[in-house]
C-alpha positions as CSV (number, residue, x, y, z in Angstrom):
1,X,142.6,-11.0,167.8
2,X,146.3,-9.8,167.2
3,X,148.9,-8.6,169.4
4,X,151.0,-5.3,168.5
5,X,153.9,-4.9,171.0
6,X,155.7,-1.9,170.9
7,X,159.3,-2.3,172.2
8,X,161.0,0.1,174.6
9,X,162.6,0.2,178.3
10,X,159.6,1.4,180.9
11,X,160.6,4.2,182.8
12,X,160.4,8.6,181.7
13,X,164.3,8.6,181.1
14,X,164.4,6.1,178.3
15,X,161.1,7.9,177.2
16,X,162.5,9.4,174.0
17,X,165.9,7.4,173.4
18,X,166.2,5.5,169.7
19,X,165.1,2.3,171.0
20,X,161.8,3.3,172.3
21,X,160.5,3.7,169.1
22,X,158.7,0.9,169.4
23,X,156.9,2.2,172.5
24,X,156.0,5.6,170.7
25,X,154.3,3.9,167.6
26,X,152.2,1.8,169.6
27,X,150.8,5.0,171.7
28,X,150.0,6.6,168.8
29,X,147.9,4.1,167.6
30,X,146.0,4.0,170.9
31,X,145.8,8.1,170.7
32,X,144.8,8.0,166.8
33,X,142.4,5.2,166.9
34,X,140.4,5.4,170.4
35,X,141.8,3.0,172.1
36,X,140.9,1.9,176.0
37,X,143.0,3.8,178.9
38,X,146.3,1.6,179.3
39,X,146.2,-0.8,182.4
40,X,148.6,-3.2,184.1
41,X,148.8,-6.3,182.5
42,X,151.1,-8.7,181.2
43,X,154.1,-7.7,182.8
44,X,153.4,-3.9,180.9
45,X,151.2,-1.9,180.2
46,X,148.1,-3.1,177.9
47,X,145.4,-1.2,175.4
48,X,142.4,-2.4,173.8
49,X,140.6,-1.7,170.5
50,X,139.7,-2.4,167.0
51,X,141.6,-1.8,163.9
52,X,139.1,-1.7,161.0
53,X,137.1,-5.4,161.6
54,X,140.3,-6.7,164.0
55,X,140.1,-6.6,167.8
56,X,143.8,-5.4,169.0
57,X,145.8,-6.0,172.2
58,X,148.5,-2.9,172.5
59,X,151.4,-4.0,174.7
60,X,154.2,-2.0,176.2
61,X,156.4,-4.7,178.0
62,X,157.6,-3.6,181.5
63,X,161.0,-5.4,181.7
64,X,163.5,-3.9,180.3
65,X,164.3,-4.4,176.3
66,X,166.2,-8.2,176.9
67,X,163.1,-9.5,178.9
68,X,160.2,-8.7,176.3
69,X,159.7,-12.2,175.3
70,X,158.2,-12.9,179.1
71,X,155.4,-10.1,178.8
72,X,154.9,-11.3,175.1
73,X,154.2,-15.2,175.5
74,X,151.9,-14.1,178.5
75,X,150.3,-11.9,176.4
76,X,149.9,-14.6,174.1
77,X,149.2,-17.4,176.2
78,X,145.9,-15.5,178.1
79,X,144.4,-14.0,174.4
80,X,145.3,-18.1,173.0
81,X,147.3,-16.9,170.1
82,X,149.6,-18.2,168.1
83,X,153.1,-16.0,166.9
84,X,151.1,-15.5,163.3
85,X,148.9,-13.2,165.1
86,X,151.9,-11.1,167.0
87,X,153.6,-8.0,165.3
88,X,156.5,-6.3,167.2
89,X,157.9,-2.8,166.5
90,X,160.6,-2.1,167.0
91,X,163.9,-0.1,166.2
92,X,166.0,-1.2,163.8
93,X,169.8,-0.5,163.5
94,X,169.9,-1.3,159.4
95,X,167.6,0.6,158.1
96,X,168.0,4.4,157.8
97,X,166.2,7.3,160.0
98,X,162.8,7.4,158.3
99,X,162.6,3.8,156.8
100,X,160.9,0.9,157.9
101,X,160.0,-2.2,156.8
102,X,157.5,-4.9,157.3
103,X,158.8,-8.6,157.8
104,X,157.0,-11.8,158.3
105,X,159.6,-14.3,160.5
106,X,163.5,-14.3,160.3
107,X,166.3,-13.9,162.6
108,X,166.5,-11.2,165.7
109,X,169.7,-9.6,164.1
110,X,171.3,-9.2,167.3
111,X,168.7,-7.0,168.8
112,X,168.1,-8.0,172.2
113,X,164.1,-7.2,172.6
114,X,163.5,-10.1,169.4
115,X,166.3,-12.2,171.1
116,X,163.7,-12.3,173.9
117,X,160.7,-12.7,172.1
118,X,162.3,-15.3,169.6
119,X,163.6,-17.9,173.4
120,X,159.7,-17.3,174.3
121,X,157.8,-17.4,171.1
122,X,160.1,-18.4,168.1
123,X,160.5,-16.6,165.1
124,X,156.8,-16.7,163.6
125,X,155.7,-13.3,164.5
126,X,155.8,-9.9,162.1
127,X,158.0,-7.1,162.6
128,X,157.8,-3.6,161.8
129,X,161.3,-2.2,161.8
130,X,161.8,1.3,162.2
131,X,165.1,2.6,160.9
132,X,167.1,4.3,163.6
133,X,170.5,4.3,161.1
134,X,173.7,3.1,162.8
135,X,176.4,4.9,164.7
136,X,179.0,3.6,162.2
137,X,181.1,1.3,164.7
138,X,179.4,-1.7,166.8
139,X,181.3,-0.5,169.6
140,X,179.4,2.7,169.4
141,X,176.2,0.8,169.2
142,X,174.8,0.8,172.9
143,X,175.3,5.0,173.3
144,X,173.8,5.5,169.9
145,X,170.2,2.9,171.3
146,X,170.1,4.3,174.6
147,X,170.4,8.1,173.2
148,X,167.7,10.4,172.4
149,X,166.7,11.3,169.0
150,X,168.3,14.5,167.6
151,X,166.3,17.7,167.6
152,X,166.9,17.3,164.3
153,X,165.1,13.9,163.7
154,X,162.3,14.9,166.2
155,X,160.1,16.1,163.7
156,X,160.8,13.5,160.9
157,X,160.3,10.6,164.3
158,X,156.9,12.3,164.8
159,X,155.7,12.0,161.3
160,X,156.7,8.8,161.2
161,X,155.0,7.0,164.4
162,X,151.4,9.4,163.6
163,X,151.9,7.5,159.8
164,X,152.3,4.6,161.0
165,X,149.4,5.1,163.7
166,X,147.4,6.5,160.6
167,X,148.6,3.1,158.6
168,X,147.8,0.6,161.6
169,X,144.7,-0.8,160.2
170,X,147.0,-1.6,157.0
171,X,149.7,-3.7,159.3
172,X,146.8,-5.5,160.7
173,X,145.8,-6.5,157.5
174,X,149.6,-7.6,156.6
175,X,149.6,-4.8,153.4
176,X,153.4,-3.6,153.5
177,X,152.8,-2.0,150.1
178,X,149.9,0.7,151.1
179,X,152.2,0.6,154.7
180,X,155.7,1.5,153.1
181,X,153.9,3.7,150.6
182,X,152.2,6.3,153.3
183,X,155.5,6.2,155.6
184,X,157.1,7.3,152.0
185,X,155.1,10.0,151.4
186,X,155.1,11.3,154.8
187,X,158.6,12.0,155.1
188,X,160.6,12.4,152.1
C-alpha cells in the first residue's frame, strides 16, 4: 500500500493559489485513473485505487499547510505503513514553473507542509516537487505561495498535473527517469 499526499490549504479560495499544487496533482490522479469518490478521513479528504499492481491511499490534508504532518502520520498509522511507502507533492519554491523533481528523503527546505510532516513522520518519505519558481526576494515569498497561478501559467500548470496524473503509476514504482522524461515532453 502507499500513501500519495497532495499538499494544499482546504477551502475554494486557496483552490488555485501556487501552493495547492500539490492538491491539484493528486485529483488528477483520482480523475485519470478511476479512483473511489473522496470521503472524510484522516483529518482530509481521502481516495482509493490501484496504480498498475499498487493499491493507493490519495490524501488531501484538511489543516491548513503547517499541520499536514497530523493527517499524514494518521494516515499512516491506520494503513500500518512506514515513511518508505509515503510520497508527498508538493510546491516547490527552487525549482522553475514547469520542473519537478523526484526525491527520496532530505531536508523540508523551509516549506512549512514537510516541516509538519518531517515533526510527525521524519524525513523517510518521497517528494515530488513541483517548481513554482520564486518571487526573487524571501520577503516576497508568502504573497507569491498564497497567489494564484498566472493566466499565463494556467495552461503550462494543467499539462503538468494531467502528466503527472498520466505518469502516477511511474512515481509508484519510484522511476524518476520515465517521470521527469514525460513531464519534459509535455511542456517544453
Amino acid at each position: 500500500m502507499k500513501l500519495i499526499v497532495g499538499l494544499g490549504n482546504p477551502g475554494a479560495q486557496y483552490a488555485r493559489h501556487r501552493h495547492n499544487v500539490g492538491f491539484m496533482a493528486v485529483d488528477a490522479i483520482a480523475a485519470s485513473h478511476g479512483f473511489g469518490p473522496w470521503r472524510a478521513r484522516f483529518q482530509g479528504q481521502a481516495s482509493e485505487g490501484r496504480l498498475g499492481d499498487e493499491r493507493v491511499l490519495l490524501l488531501k490534508p484538511g489543516t491548513f499547510m503547517n499541520l499536514s504532518g497530523q493527517a499524514v502520520s494518521e494516515a499512516m498509522r491506520y494503513l500500518k505503513i512506514e515513511p518508505g511507502d509515503v510520497i508527498v507533492i508538493h510546491d516547490e519554491l527552487d525549482l522553475a514553473p514547469g520542473r519537478v523533481r523526484l526525491k527520496q528523503g532530505g531536508g523540508h527546505a523551509g516549506h512549512n507542509g514537510l516541516r509538519s510532516i518531517h515533526q510527525h513522520v521524519g524525513e523517510g518519505y518521497a517528494r515530488l516537487r513541483i517548481g513554482i519558481g520564486h518571487p526573487g526576494h524571501k520577503d516576497r515569498v508568502s504573497g507569491w505561495v498564497l497567489s494564484n497561478f498566472p493566466a499565463e501559467e494556467a495552461p503550462m500548470v494543467e499539462r503538468l498535473v494531467a502528466v503527472i496524473a498520466d505518469a502516477a503509476p511511474d512515481l509508484v514504482r519510484g522511476d524518476a527517469a520515465r517521470l521527469g522524461a514525460a513531464v519534459a515532453a509535455a511542456v517544453e
